[in-house]
C-alpha positions as CSV (number, residue, x, y, z in Angstrom):
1,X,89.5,-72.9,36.6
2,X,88.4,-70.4,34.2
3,X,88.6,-73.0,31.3
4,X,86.8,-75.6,33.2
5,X,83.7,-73.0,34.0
6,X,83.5,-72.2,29.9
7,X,83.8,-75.9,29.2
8,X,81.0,-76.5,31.4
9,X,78.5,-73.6,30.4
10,X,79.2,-74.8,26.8
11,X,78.0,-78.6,27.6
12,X,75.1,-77.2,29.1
13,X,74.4,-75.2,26.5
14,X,74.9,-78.3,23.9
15,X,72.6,-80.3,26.3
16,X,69.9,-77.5,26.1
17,X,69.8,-77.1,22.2
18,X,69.3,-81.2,22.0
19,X,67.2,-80.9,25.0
20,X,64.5,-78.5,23.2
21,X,65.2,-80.1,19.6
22,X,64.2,-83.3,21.1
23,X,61.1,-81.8,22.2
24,X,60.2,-80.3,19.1
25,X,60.5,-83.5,17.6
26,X,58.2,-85.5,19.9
27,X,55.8,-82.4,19.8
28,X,55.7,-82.7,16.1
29,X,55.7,-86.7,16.5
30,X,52.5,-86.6,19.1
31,X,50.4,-84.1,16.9
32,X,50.8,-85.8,13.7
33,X,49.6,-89.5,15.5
34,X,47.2,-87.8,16.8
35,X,45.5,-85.9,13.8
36,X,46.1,-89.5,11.8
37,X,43.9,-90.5,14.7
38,X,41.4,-88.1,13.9
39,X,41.1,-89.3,10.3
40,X,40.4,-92.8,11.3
41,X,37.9,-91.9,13.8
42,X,36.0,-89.7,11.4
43,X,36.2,-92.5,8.8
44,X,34.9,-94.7,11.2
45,X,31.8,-92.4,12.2
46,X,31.3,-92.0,8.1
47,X,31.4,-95.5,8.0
48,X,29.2,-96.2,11.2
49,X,26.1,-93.7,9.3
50,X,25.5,-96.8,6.6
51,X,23.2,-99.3,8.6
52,X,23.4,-102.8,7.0
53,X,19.7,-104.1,8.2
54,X,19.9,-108.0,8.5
55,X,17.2,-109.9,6.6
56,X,15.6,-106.1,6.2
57,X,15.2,-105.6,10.0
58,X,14.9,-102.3,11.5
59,X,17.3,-103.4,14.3
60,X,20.6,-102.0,12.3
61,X,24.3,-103.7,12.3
62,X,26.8,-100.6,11.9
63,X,29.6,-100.9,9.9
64,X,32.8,-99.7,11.5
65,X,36.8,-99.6,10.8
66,X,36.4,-102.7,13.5
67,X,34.7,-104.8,10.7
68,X,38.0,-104.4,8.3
69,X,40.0,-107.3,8.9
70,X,41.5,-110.2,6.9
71,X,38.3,-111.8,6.0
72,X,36.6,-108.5,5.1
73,X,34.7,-107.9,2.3
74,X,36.5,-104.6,2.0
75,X,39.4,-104.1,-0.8
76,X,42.6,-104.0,1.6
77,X,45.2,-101.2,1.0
78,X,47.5,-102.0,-2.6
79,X,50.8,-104.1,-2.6
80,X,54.3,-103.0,-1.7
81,X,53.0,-100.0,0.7
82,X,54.6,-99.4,4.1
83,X,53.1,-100.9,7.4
84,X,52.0,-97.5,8.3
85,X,50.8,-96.5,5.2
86,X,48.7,-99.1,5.1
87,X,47.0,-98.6,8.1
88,X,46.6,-94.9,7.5
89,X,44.6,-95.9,4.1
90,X,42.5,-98.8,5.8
91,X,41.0,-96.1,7.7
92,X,40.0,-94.3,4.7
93,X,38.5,-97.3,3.2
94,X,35.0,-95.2,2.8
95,X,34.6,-92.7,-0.1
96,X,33.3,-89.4,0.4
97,X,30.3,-90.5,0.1
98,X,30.1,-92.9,2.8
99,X,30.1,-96.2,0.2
100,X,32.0,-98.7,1.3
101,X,33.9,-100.5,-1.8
102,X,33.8,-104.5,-2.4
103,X,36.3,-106.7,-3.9
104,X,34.5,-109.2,-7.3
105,X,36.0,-112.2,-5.4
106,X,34.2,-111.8,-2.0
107,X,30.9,-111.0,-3.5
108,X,31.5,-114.1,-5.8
109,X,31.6,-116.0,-2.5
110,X,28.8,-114.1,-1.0
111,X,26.2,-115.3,-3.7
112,X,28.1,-118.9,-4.1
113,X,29.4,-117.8,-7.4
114,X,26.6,-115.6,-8.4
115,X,23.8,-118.6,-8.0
116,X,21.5,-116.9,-5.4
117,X,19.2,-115.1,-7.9
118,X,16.4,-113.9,-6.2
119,X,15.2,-110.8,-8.7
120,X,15.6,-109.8,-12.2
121,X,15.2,-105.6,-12.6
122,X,15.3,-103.1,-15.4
123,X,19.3,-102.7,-14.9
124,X,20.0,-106.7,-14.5
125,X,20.1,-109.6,-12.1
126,X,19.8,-108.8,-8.2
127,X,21.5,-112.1,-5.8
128,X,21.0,-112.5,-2.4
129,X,24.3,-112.3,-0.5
130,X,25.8,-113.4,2.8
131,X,29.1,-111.4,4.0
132,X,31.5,-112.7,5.8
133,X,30.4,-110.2,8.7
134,X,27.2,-112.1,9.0
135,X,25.3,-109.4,6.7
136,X,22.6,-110.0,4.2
137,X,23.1,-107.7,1.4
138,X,21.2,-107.8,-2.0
139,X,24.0,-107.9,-5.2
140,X,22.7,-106.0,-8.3
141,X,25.1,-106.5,-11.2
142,X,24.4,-104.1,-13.9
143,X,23.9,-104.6,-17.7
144,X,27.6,-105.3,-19.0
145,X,26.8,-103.4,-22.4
146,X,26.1,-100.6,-20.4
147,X,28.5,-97.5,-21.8
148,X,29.1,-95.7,-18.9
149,X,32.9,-95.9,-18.1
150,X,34.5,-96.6,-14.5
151,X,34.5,-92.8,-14.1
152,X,30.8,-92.3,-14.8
153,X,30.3,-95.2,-12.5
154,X,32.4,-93.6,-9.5
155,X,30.3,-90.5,-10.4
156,X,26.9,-92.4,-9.4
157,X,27.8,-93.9,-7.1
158,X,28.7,-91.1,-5.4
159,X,25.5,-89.3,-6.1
160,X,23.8,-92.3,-5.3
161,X,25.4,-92.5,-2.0
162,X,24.0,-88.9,-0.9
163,X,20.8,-90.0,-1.1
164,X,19.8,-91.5,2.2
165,X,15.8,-91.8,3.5
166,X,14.0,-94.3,5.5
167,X,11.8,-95.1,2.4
168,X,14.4,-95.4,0.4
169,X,16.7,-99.0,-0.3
170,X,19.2,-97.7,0.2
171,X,22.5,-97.9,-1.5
172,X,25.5,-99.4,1.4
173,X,28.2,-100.3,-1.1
174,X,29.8,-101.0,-4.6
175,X,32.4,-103.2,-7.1
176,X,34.2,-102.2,-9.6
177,X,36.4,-105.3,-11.1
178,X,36.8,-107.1,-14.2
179,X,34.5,-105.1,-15.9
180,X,31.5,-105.1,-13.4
181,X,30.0,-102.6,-12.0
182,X,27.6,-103.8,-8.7
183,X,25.9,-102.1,-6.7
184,X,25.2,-103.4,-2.8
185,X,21.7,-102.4,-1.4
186,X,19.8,-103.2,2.1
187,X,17.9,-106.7,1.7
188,X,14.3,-106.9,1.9
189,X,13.5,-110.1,2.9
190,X,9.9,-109.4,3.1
191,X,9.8,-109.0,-1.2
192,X,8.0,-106.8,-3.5
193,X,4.2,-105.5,-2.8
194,X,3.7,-107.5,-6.1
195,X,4.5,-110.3,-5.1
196,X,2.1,-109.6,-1.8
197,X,-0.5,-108.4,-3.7
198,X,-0.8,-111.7,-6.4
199,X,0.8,-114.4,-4.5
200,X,-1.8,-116.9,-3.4
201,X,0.4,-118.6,-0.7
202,X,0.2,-115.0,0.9
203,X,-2.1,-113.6,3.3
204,X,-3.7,-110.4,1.7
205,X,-2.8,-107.2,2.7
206,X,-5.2,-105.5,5.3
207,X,-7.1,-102.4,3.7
208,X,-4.9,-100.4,6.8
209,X,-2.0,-102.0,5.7
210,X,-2.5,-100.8,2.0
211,X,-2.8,-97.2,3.0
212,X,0.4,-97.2,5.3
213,X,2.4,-98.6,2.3
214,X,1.0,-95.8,0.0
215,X,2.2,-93.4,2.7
216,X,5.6,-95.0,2.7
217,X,5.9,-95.1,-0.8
218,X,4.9,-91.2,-1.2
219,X,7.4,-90.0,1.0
220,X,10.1,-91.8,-0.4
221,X,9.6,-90.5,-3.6
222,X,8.5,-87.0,-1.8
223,X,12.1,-86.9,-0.8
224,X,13.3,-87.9,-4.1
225,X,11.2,-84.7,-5.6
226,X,12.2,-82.4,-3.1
227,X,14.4,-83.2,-0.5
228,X,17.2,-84.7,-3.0
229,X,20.0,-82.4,-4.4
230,X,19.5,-82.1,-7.5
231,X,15.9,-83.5,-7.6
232,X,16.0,-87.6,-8.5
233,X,12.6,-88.3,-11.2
234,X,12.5,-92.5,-10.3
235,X,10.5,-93.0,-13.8
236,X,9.3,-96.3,-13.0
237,X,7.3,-96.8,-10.3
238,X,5.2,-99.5,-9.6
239,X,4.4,-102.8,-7.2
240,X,7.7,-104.8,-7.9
241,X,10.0,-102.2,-7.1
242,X,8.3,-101.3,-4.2
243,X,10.2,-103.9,-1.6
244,X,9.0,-104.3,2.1
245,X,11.1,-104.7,4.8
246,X,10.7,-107.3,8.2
247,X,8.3,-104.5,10.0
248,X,6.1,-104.7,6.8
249,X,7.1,-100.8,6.2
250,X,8.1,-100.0,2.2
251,X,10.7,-98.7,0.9
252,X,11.2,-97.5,-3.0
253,X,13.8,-99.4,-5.2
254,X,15.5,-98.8,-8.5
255,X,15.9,-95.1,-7.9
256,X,18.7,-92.9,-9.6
257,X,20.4,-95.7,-11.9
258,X,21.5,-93.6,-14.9
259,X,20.3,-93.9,-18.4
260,X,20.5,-91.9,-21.6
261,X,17.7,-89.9,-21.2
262,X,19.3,-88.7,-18.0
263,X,21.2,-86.6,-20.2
264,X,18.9,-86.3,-23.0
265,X,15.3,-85.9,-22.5
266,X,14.2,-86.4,-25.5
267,X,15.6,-89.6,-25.9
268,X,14.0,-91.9,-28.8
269,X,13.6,-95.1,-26.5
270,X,10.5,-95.3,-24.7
271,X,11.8,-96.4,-21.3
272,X,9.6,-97.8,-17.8
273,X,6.5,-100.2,-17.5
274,X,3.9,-99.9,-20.0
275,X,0.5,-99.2,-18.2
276,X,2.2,-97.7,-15.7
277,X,3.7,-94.8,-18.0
278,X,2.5,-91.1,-17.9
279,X,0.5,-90.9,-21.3
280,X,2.0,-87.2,-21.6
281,X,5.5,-88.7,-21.7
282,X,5.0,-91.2,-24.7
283,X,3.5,-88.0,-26.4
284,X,6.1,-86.0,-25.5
285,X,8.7,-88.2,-24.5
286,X,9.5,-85.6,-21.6
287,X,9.8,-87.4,-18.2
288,X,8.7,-84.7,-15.5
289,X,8.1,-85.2,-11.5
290,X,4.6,-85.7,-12.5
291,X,5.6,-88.8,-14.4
292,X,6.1,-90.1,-11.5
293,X,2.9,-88.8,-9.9
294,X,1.0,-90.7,-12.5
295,X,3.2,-93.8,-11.8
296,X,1.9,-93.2,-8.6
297,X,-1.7,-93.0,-9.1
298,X,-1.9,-95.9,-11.0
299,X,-0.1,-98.1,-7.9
300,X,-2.8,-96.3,-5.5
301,X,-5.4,-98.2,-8.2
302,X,-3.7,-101.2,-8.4
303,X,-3.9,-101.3,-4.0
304,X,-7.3,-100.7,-3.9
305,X,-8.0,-103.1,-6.8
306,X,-5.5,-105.8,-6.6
307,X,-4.9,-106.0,-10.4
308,X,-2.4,-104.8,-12.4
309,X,-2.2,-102.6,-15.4
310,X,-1.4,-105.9,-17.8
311,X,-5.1,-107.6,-16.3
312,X,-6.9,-104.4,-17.8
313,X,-6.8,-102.2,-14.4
314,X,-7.2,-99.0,-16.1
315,X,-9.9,-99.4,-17.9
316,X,-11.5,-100.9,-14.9
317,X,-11.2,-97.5,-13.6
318,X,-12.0,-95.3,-16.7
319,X,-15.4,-97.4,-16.3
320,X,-16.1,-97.0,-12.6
321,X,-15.1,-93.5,-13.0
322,X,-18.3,-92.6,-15.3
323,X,-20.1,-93.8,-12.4
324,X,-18.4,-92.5,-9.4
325,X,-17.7,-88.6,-11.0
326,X,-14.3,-89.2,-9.8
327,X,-15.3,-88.9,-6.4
328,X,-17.6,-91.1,-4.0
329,X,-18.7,-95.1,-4.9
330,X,-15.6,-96.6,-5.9
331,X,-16.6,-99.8,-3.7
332,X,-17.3,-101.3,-6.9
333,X,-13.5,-101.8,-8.1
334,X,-12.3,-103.1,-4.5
335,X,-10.1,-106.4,-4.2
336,X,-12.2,-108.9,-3.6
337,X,-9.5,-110.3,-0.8
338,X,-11.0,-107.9,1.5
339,X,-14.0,-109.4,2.0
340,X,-15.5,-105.9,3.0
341,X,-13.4,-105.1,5.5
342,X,-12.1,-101.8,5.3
343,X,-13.6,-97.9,5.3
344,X,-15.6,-96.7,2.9
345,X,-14.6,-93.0,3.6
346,X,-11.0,-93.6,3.5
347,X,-11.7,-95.8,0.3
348,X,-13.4,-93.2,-1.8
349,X,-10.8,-90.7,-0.3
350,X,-8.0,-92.7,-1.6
351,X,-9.3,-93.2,-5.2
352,X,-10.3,-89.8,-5.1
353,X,-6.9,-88.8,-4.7
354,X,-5.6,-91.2,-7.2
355,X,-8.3,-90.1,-9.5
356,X,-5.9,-86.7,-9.3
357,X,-2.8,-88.3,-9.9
358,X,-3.6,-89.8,-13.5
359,X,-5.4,-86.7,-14.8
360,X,-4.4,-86.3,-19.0
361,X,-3.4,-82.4,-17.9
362,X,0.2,-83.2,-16.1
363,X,-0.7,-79.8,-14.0
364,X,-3.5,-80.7,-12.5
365,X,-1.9,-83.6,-11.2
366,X,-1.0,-82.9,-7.4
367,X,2.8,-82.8,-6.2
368,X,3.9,-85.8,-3.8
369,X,4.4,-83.1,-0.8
370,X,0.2,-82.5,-1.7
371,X,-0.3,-86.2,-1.9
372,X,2.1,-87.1,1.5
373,X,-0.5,-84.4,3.3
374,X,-3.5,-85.7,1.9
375,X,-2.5,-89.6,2.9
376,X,-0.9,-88.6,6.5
377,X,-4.4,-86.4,7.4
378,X,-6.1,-90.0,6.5
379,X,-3.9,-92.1,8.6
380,X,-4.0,-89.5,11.7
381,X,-7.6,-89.4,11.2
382,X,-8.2,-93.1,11.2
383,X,-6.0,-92.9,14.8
384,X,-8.3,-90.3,16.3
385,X,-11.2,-92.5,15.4
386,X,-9.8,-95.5,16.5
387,X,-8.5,-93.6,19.9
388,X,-12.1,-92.0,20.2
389,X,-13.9,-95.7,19.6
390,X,-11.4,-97.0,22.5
391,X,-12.5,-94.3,25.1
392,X,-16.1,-95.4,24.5
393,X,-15.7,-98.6,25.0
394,X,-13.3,-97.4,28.3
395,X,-15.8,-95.6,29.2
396,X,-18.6,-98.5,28.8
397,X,-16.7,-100.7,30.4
398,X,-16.2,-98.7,34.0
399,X,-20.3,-98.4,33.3
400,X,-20.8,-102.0,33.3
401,X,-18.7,-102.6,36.3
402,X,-20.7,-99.9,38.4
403,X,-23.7,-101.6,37.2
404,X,-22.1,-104.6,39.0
405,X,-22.4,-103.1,42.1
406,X,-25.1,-104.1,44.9
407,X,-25.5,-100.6,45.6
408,X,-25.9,-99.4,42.1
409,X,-28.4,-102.1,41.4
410,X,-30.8,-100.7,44.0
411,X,-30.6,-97.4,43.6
412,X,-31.2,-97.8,39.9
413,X,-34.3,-99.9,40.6
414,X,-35.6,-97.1,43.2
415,X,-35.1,-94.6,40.7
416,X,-36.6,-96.5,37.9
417,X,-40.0,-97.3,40.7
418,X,-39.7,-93.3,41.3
419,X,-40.0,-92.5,37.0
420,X,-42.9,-95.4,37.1
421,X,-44.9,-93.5,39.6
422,X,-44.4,-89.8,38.3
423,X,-45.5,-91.1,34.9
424,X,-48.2,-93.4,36.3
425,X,-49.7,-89.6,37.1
426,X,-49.0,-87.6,34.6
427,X,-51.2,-90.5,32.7
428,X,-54.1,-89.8,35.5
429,X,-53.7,-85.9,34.9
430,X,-54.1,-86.0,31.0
């Protein structure tokens, strides 16, 4: 009996040790599916921040761990992993940065074996491309005798990736294969302000329309110059790689791509758009944020003008200048597609400001945070006008209705007899 009561606390004491080994294990088993989980769901909201904008609309298509599949464009996970494995690095498919990577042979499909050319920039040829998730993306393919390595690359495109701004084109993905390095960007399918600006199939641009691309264009590059860690100089700013999107707002292209001077300032190659160039910086060759302002004071010229720094602009404004003192009468210089129709005050306020931007003395030159102020006060005061010049005619409007009225009608014909008679004899008294 006795043996049979040991035998039996010693099976339940078996049974207990498995009992509580067993949970340990599925303790361990749940917590580590369920931090795995985690990973994947933060990828996913990493992933779901990148807004691919079809045909440059502001309505955005989020890119998710749902869009990975076998017909993504998304480099699956490398051969001869495990099932699980696999799946645990699909969810990490976006780099720290938030870039999502892209295999050569997809983006070959994408622009029908690189044939959809639709721009040719400073860096090399830009394609149009259609994903296989039904996203237009534009393809730019840099210079192949460029000598940055793969590790450089990763480097920029990782700095690249961080910098993220609704004036910006921004950067949603990249390729690294066969010795190309790409880089995927939001399509514009609205174009460049150049091609707005001097295409004669094109309606002009409205003078409102001008100054609300200015103020687009300044805050991207305000952003670049101050809100960017470290600060990004774009040194080449002007109308074609400034692109506009479906809602007609801008956004600021060909920012951040490395060069030599990057790392040395004082590099021997003169580099940007001649005419657009800070005079100071072929001098000097130094490029400084107010390089840029100067880039940008030339574009506000070329806006108000509609002609480019190639078809003499500048000199079109030294010469106006000696008449206007740099400040009121710049009417004379306007794009003759407006036919007149836009506001003198904003006009010379404007050119006045642009006036600043190209002084010869880089500090006298206003920063972009100065210029974003001085272009939002003229947009919010334009509004108050406007709003002011709709409550008048409101406020006409209810007039003319009372004056409709039967009753109205004769009591302002018996107060018009009554101010006949009282100055009928005030006539008699003098």
């Amino acid at each position: 009996m006795k043996g049979e009561s040991s035998g039996l606390i010693i099976g339940i004491s078996i049974g207990v040790v498995i009992g509580v080994l067993l949970a340990i294990f599925s303790l361990f088993c749940f917590r580590y599916h369920r931090k795995r989980s985690q990973i994947g769901n933060s990828s996913s909201r990493r992933a779901a921040t990148i807004p691919i904008r079809t045909n440059g609309a502001d309505s955005c298509t989020m890119l998710s761990d749902s869009t990975i599949g076998p017909e993504s464009p998304v480099k699956s996970g490398r051969n001869g992993m495990s099932f699980w494995l696999e799946g645990f690095r699909r969810s990490n498919v976006v780099s720290a940065s938030g870039i999502l990577e892209y295999s050569y042979k997809d983006l070959q499909k994408a622009t029908h074996n690189f044939t959809t050319l639709i721009g040719q920039g400073a860096f090399g040829p830009v394609y149009r491309a259609q994903m296989s998730t039904g996203e237009t993306v534009a393809v730019k393919v840099l210079a192949t005798d460029s000598k940055q390595g793969e590790k450089e690359f990763q480097t920029e495109v990782m700095l690249l990736g961080r910098l993220h701004h609704r004036n910006l084109v921004n950067l949603i993905g990249y390729c690294a294969e066969k010795g190309q390095h790409m880089l995927l960007y939001v399509y514009m399918n609205k174009g460049s302000l150049a091609s707005h600006l001097y295409s004669e199939k094109d309606e002009p641009l409205s003078w409102d329309l001008r100054v609300h691309i200015v103020l687009d264009v300044a805050r991207g590059l305000e952003y670049l110059h101050d809100g960017a860690v470290p600060p990004v100089i774009h040194r080449d700013i002007k109308s074609s790689n400034i692109l506009l999107d479906q809602s007609m707002r801008a956004r600021v292209a060909d920012f951040g791509l490395s060069r030599e001077e990057m790392v040395d300032t004082h590099a021997v190659n003169i580099r940007g758009t001649f005419g657009y160039l800070d005079p100071e910086y072929i001098s000097t060759k130094t490029f400084t944020k107010k390089s840029d302002v100067y880039s940008f004071g030339v574009l506000l010229f070329e806006l108000i003008a509609g002609r480019n720094p190639q078809q003499g602009l500048m000199e079109y404004v030294e010469l106006a200048a000696m008449n206007t003192e740099g400040k009121v009468g710049w009417e004379e210089i306007v794009d003759s597609r407006l036919e007149g129709k836009f506001d003198v005050q904003e006009l010379n306020e404007v050119a006045t400001l642009a006036y600043k931007c190209i002084n010869r003395a880089p500090r006298k030159r206003p920063s972009m945070r100065d210029i974003v102020q001085v272009l939002s006060r003229i947009v919010k005061l334009r509004h108050n006008r406007k709003h002011h010049k709709n409550s008048l005619s409101a406020t006409a409007g209810e007039v003319s209705i009372d004056l409709d009225h039967p009753e109205t009608r004769s009591q302002i014909s018996e107060h018009r007899r009554e101010e006949s008679m009282d100055s009928t004899v005030d006539t008699y008294e003098v």
